[in-house]
N, C-alpha and C positions, 0 to 999 in steps of 0.2 A: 504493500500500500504506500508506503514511503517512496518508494522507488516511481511509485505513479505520480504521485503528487508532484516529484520534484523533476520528472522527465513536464507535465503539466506545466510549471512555474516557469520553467526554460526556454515555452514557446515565445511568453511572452518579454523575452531578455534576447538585447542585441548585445551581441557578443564580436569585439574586434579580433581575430590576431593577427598581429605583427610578425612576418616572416613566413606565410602559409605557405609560401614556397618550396622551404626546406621538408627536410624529412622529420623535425620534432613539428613543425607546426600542419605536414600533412597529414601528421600522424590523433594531431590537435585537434582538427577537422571532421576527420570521422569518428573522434568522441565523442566529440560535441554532436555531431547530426545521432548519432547512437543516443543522445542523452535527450535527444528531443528539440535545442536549438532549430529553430525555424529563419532566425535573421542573423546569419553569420559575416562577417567584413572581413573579408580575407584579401586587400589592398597589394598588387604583383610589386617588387620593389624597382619595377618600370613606370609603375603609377604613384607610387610615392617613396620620397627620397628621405628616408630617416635618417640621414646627418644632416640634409637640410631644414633646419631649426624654424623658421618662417612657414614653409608647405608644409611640416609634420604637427605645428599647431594648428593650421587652417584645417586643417584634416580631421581633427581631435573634436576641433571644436564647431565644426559643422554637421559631424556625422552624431557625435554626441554618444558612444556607447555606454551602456550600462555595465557592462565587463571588458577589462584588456588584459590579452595575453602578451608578455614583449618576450617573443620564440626569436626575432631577428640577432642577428651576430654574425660577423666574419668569423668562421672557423677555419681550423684544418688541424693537423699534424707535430710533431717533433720539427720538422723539415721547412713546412711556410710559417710556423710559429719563429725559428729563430731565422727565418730568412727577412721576412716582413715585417720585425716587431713594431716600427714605427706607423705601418697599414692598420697591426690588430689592435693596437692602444688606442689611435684617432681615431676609428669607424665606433669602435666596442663603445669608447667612451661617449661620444654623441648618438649615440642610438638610446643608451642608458638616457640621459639626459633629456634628448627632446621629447621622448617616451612619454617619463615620469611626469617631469614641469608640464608637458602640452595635457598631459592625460588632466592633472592638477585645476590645471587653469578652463579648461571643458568643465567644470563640475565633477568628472567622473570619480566615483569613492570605491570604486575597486579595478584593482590591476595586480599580475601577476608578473612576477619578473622571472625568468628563466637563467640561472647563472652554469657554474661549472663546477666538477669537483675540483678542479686544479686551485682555485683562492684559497687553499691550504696550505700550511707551511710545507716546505717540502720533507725535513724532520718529523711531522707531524707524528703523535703516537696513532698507532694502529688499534684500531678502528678508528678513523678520523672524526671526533666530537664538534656538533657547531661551537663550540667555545674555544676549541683552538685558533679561531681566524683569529688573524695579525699577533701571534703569539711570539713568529720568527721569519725568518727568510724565505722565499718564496721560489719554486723551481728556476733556477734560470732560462731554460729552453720556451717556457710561455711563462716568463712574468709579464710580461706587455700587456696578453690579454687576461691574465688573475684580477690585474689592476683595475683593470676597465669593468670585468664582472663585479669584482670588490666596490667600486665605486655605484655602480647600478643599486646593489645591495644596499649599500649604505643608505643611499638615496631613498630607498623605498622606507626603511625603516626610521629615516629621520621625516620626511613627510608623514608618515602615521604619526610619530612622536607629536610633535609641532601641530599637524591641522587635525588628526584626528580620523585618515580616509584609512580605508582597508587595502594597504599597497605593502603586500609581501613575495617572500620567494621562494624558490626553488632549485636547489641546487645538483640535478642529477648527475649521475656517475655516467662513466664515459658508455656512450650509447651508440645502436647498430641498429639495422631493419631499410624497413621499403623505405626507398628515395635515398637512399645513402648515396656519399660520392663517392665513386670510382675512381679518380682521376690517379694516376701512377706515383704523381710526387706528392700531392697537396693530399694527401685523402689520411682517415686516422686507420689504424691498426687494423681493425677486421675488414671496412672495404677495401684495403691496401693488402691483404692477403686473401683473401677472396680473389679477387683478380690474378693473382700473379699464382694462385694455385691451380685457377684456372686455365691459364693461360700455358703453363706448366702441362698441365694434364695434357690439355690439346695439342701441345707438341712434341709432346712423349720426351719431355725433359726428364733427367734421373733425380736430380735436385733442386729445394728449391731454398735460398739461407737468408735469414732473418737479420734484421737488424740487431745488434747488440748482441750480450751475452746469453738471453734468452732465460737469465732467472729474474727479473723485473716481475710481481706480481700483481694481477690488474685485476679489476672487477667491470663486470659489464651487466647491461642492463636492457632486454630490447623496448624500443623506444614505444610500443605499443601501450607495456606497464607504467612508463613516465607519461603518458597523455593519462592513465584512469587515474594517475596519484595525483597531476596536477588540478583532475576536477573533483576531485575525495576533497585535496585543500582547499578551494576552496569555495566550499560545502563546507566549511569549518569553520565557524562564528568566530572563535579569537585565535586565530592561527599563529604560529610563533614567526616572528621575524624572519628566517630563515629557516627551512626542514632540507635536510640531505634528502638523495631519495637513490636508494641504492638496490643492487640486486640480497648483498647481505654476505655475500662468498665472495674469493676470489681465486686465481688461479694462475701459473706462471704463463710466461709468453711463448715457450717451449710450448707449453699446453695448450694452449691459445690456439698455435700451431697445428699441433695436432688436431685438436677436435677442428678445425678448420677443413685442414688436410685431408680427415674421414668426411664432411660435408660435402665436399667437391667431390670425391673420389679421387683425390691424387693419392699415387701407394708407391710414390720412390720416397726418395732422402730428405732427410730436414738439415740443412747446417746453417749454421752462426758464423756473424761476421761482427768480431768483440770490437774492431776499430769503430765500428758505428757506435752512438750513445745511446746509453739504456732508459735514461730521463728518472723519474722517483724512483727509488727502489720498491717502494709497495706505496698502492693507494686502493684502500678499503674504507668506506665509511660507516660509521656508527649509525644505521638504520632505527635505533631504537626510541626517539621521538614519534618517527615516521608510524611505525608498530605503534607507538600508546595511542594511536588517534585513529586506530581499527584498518591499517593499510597494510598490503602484502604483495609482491609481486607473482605472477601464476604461470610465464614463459621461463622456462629454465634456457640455457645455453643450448644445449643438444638440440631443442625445437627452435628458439630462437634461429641459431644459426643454419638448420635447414629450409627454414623458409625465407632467411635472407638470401642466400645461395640462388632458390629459385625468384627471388625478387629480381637479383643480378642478372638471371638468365632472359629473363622479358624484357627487363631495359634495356638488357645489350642489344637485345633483338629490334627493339625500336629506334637504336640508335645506326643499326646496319641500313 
């Protein structure tokens, strides 16, 4: 009954996000139409320019939503993270900014901010607690964009402080699924091995070797379970400042590998290549906020990763 009620209330709530393009905010989309959302603003970032400050207020404040999601963000990699840092600080940081202040100045009293696990120390203790932010140092390979998420963050939680609107976030752990980028150099971990395991398979390569030393331990998430936790929070009357939102395990990059490797069906060699960087040594987050407020994730890796494999295999096919 509950469940009706609030698919019911949905209809009538215009719901912006920011960034529907990507793969967290496609994934945002069919949540939301799953939840009952009838008037959804899904704006191409052809049609509006969120580091332009002037158009992203005009924007805010003529459409007027009742809810915002800010999914927008330059992402990528190890690779465009320390190639571009001065791209992913400037973009990151005005996307946060015109987001917040425009959503602010429209009236609108709720908005979700989308950040990252990396605004973590990179010492961080393991299981990464929200209380560790700004405790210590920050990875070097993506401090540019920690920064710019860290600053979003902030933002959201001093506008609640100060005016009083319901503008918090979400910090998921590193995420995979339909709409992922491919892309050979820019892309993160699993579409960057997905591809080239693939691509392996198909040419009947013996091997195929990883970046780094291959014991880095990661946690992943598919990005399906971050759309239902972003609308569980909030459905959450006084949500905290920030909530992690994790799968709750994690696993080496060796493994990684492998369950990839079984995915694809590639059955040669796996070798490491140590002169590349490993980036954190483990990032696992402390999901147990996430948990007291009745949330869980229900895609494990195994599935996760077979239905991303045939995600890859459609898009490639659209892109031939």
């Amino acid at each position: 009954m509950e469940e009706n009620y609030q698919q019911h209330s949905n209809m009538n709530t215009k719901l912006l996000i920011l960034g529907s393009g990507g793969m967290v905010g496609s994934a945002l989309i069919r949540a939301a139409e799953k939840r009952g959302y009838k008037d959804i603003l899904q704006p191409a970032s052809n049609e509006l320019d969120l580091t332009n400050q002037a158009q992203t207020h005009a924007y805010l404040s003529e459409q007027k939503p009742d809810q915002v999601i800010v999914a927008a963000a330059k992402v990528g990699g190890i690779h465009a993270n320390s190639t571009y840092p001065a791209e992913f600080i400037y973009k990151n940081l005005m996307i946060a900014a015109n987001a917040i202040e425009g959503s602010y100045q429209a009236g609108i009293t709720e908005l979700l901010f989308l950040g990252s696990s990396c605004i973590y120390p990179k010492q961080a203790p393991q299981p990464m607690p929200e209380s560790c932010l700004l405790t210590s140092d920050l990875e070097p390979t993506n401090e540019a964009y920690a920064v710019a998420k860290i600053a979003g963050l902030k933002l959201c939680q001093h506008y609640r402080q100060q005016y009083g609107v319901k503008y918090h976030s979400a910090m998921p752990t590193n995420l995979y699924g339909p709409g992922d980028n491919y892309h050979p150099e820019n892309s993160h971990v699993i579409p960057a091995m997905i591809r080239r395991f693939h691509e392996a398979k198909e040419a009947g390569a013996e091997t195929v070797t990883i970046w780094g030393s291959g014991t880095p331990r990661r946690e992943f998430l598919y990005v399906e379970d971050l759309a239902d936790a972003c609308f569980h929070l909030m459905a959450v009357e006084n949500p905290p400042d920030w909530v992690n939102v994790g799968y709750g395990d994690d696993i080496t990059i060796l493994e990684l590998a492998q369950a990839v490797a079984k995915a694809v069906g590639f059955n040669g060699n796996i070798g490491k290549d140590p002169s590349k960087p490993d980036g954190t040594p483990r990032k696992l987050m402390d999901n147990s906020i996430l948990r007291s407020l009745d949330w869980k994730p229900t895609i494990n890796l195994e599935q996760g990763l077979a239905h991303a494999y045939q995600c890859f295999l459609t898009e490639k096919v659209r892109e031939v």
